[in-house]
N, C-alpha and C positions, 0 to 999 in steps of 0.2 A: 279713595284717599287723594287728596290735592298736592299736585306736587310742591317738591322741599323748596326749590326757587321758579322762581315766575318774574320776568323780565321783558317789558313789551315797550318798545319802541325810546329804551332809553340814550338820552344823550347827557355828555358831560363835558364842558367847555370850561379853559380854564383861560381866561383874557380872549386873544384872537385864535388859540387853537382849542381847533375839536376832539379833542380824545379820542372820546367815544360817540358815535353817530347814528341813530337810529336803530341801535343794535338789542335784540328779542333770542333769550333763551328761557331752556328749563332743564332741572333738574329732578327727577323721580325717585324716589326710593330705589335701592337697590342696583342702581347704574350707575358707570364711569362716564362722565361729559368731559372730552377732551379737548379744551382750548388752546389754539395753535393759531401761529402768526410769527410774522419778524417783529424782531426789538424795536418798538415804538406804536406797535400795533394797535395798541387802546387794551395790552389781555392785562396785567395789573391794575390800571384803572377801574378797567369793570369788575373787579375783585373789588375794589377797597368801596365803590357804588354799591354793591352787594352786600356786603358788610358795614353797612351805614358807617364807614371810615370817612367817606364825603359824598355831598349829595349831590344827585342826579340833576340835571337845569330842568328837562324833560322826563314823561315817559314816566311807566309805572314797572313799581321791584315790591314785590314780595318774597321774604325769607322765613321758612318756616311759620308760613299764614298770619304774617304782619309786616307794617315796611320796618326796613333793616333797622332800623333803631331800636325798635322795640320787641325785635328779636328775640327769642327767650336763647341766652347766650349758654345757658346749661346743655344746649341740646348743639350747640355749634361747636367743630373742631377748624382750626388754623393754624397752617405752617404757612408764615411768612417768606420771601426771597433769605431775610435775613437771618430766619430761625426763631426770630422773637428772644431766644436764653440771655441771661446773663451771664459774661465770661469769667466774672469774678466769683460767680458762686461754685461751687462743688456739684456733680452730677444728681446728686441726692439730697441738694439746697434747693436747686432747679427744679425738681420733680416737688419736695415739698410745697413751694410756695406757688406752682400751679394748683395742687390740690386742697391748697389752703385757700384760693381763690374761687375756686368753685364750689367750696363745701362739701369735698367729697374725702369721705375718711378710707377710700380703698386705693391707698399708695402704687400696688398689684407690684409685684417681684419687678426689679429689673431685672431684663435678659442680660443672659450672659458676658457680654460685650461691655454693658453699662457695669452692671455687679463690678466688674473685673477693675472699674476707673474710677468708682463711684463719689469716691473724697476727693477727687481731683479736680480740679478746677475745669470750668467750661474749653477755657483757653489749651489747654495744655491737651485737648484729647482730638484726635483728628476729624475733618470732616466729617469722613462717612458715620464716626462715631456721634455727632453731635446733629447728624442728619435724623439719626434711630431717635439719641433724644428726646430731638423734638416730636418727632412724630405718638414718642409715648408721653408724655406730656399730655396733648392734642388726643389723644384718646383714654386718659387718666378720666374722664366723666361719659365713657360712652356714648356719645353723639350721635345722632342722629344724620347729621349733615357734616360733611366733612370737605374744607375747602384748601387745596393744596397750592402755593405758588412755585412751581419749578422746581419739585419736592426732590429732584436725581442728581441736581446740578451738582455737576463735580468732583460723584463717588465713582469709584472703580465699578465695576459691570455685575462684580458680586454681591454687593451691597447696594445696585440700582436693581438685580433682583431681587432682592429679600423685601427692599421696600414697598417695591410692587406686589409682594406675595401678601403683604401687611394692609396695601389698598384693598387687591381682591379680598380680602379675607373678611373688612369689613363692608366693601359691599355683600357678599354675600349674607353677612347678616343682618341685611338689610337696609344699613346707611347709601347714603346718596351720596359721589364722589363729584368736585368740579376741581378738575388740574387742568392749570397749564402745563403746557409740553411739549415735546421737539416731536418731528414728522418719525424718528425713530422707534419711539414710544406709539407712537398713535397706535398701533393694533390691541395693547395693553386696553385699549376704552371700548365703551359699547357703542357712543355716537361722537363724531367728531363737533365742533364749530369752528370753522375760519377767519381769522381778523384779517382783516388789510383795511390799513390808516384808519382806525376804528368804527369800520361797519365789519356787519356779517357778510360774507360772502362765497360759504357755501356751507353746507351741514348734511348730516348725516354719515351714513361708516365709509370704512377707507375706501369700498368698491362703490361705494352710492359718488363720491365723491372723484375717485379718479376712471369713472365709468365713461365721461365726454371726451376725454383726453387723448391723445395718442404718441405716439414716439418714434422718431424712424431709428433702427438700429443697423449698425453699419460694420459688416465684419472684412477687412482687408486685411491681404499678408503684409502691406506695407501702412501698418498700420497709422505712422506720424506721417505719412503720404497726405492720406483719408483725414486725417483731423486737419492737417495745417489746412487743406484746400478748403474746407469747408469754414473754418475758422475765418480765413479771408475773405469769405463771401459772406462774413458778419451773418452765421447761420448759427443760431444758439447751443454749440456743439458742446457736449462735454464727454471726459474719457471714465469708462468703466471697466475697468482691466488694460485690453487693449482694443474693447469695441468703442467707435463711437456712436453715441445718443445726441437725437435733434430733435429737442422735445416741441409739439406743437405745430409739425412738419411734418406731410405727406412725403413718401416715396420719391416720386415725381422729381421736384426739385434738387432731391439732396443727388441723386440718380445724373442730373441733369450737370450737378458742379462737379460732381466723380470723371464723369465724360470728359468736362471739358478740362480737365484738370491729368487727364490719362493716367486715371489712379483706379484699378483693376477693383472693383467689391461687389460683394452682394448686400441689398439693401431689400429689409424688409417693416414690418408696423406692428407693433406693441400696444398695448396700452400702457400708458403713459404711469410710473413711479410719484407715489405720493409726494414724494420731493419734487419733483417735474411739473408736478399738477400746481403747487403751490408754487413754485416759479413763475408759473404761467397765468396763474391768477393774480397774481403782486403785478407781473406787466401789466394785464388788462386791468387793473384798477390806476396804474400810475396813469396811463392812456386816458382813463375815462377823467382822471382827474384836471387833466391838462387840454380838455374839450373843450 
């Protein structure tokens, strides 16, 4: 079977900026592809390329074994940043006139949560509520392909699980997931891909990916001692608890400012936190940019 997205050396320029640069994925049946970056990275761009929303200048996109246009859109689910709903209509206006748009006459119960708000209007029912929404909606025609943009943003921790128990649930029946999503989430995915200033810049899981990395961690009893000195030696320090992390930094040096600075620690090396790794790969792309 050919995988659900195919994307090989797409680029998409919009005037004098590049969005998206060179950037090559895919997407399989049955797996989570988690796309991560900072805000401006090119990861909704490459959504909306994918989704024949706008096209690509460069480069070739296959979506469910045709380019995005001609997509067979019965087989495709979307949650937007914005949710896509209408705030005006009622929770069970919403739900109809997606099913009325795909031609599918199985409405399927809403859960609990919706039951309980259903004649209420979009507007009037909270986030997390209108997060599930949409996501039932988006799987009101069983899809195949399932495309999420930042599908957590904003709900409490119990409803950013459920949601994800509702991703897993339809991968495992075999749909193919592409979200973007915070370094927090990443373990939720089965392979990661990284944006910076819209190229790819590293792929694969969270250990494939902070496998090069490393961290010097620093335990003192005096501990704002240990950060200010190191902080002054513009050494990319940061505090987690009361240790601090010098991500991308041997031993050696940070050892070397503790000294000079007569600030008592043990210092040892890590590998490096997927947040740290993506730190450290936004430097080395800023760096390479300004070569």
């Amino acid at each position: 079977m050919s995988a659900l997205v195919v994307a090989d050396g797409v680029t998409k320029r919009f005037g004098d900026l590049t969005a998206v640069a060179d950037m090559s994925l895919r997407v399989e049946a049955g797996e989570i592809v988690g796309l991560l970056g900072s805000n401006g990275a090119g990861k909704t761009t490459l959504l909306r390329v994918l989704l024949g929303l706008e096209a690509a200048d460069s480069g070739h996109v296959e979506v469910l074994d045709a380019p995005p246009a001609r997509a067979d859109r019965h087989a495709l689910g979307y949650v937007p940043q914005g949710l896509g709903l209408s705030q005006a209509l009622s929770v069970r206006q919403n739900v109809e006139f997606i099913a009325a748009a795909f031609s599918t006459r199985d409405l399927a119960d809403l859960p609990p949560a919706l039951a309980d708000v259903a004649d209420e209007p979009v507007r009037r029912i909270g986030l997390g509520r209108q997060r599930q929404l949409a996501f039932h909606c988006a799987l009101l025609h069983a899809p195949r392909l399932l495309v999420l943009d930042e599908p957590t943003s904003g709900v409490d921790p119990l409803a950013r699980a459920r949601l994800w128990d509702t991703i897993h649930d339809q991968a495992e029946g075999g749909a193919g997931v592409l979200v973007t999503t915070h370094y927090m989430e990443a373990e939720q995915c089965d392979r990661l891909v990284i944006m910076s200033r819209g190229r790819g810049v590293a792929h694969g899981t969270v250990d494939d990916i902070t496998a090069a990395s490393s961290t010097a961690v620093v335990h003192a009893s005096d501990w704002a001692a240990a950060f200010a000195a190191l902080d002054d030696a513009d050494l990319p320090v940061v505090l987690a608890g009361r240790t601090s992390r010098v991500a991308g930094t041997s031993p050696d040096p940070v050892r070397q400012v503790l000294r000079e600075a007569q600030v008592e620690a043990e210092v040892s090396q890590e590998r490096a936190t997927l947040e740290e790794t993506m730190v450290l790969i936004e430097q080395e792309a800023r760096q390479a940019a300004h070569r």
